[in-house]
N, C-alpha and C positions, 0 to 999 in steps of 0.2 A: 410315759411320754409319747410311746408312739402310738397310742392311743387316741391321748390331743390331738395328732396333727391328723389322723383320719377323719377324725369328727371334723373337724377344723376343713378339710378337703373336702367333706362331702357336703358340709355347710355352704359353701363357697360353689358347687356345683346346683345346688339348689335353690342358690338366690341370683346362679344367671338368669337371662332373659332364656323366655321359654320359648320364642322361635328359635331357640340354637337349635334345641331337639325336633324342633320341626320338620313335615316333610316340605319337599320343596312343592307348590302346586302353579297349574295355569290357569286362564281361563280364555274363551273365547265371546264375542260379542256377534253374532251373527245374525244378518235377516232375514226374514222369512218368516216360515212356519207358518199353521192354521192359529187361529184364535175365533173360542168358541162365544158368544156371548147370549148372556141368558137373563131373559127381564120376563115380570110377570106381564098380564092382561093387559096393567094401568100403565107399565113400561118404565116401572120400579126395576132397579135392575135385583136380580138373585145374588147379593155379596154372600160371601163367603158362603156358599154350598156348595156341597161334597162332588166332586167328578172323578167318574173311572172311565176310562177309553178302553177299547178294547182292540187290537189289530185283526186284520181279516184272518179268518181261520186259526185265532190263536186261542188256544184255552185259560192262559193269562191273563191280569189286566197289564197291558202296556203301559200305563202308566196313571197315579190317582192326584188326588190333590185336593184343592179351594179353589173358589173362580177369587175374584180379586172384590173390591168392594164396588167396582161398576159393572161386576157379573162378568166380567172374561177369565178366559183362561187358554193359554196357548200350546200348544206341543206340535213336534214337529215326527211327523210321519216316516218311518224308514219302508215299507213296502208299496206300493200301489194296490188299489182294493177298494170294499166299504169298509170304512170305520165307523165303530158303535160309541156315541158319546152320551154318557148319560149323565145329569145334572140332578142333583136329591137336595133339597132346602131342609130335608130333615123334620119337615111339619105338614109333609102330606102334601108337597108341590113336587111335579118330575118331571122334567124334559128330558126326551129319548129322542139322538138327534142320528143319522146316519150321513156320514160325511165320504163323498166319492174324492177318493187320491189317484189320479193318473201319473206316469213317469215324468210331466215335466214337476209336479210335485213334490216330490219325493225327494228326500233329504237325501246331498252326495255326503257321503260321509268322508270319503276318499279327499274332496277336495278342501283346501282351506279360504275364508274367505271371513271378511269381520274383521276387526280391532281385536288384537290379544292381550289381556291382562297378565301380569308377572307377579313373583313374587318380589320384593325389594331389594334381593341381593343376588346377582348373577352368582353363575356355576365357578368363575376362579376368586367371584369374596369368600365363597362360600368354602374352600377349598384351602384358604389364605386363614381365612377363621377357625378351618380346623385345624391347620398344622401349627399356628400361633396357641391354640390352647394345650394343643401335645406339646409341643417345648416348653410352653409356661408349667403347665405341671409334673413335667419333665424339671426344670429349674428349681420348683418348690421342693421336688423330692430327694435332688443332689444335692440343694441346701441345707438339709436337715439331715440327711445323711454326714454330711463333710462337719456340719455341726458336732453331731456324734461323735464322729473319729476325734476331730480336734479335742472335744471335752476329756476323752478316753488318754491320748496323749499328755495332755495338761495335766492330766490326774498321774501318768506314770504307770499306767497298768498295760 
């Protein structure tokens, strides 16, 4: 019996909605930033080819990616410096671009500024939802317990 009702529980946990287990996330919308754009001769733009940037003096790539399909691709700069952009189509076309970032440039990271995206349920749903599912399974598990007893007594033993 008490076998049922753990299956029975665990069934019931895995046909909740699977943002329960979710983390919570942000995001922001901010402007700015370089955006690199990359067209052949004929001024075909370079969709989707391969870009790695490189920050000054970093032995890293800073960051890689696609351009988009009208050949851009944007990022946003944290030091002042030259930056190395290099664009590869993958079939023997490559632009190597070196991009100068001065301080007013340069991404404040400190500051906030943009539209911010949320997730759908604030920190006290979120909070409300959890202590509602601890008492609900809290209540299933004193039900079946107090089940038991009563049966136990019913029977006389």
């Amino acid at each position: 019996m008490y076998r049922k009702h753990m299956i029975l529980i665990a069934t019931l946990a895995f046909l909740l909605p699977s943002s329960l287990f979710a983390h919570g996330v942000r995001g922001t919308v901010d402007q700015g930033g370089l955006v690199v754009t990359a067209q052949y001769d004929t001024g075909e733009a370079m969709s989707y080819a391969r870009v790695k940037i490189s920050a000054p003096g970093a032995k890293l790539t800073f960051q890689s990616g696609r351009t988009d399909r009208n050949g851009r691709f944007c990022f946003f700069p944290d030091t002042p410096g030259d930056w190395k952009v290099v664009v590869d189509d993958e079939m023997g076309h490559r632009l190597e671009v070196m991009v100068p970032v001065d301080k007013t440039m340069e991404l404040k990271t400190n500051q906030r500024h943009g539209s911010r995206a949320e997730g759908s349920l604030s920190r006290y749903e979120k909070a409300l939802m959890g202590l509602s599912i601890i008492f609900g399974l809290s209540g299933i598990f004193f039900w079946w317990k107090g089940k038991r007893i009563y049966r136990k007594m019913k029977s006389g033993q």
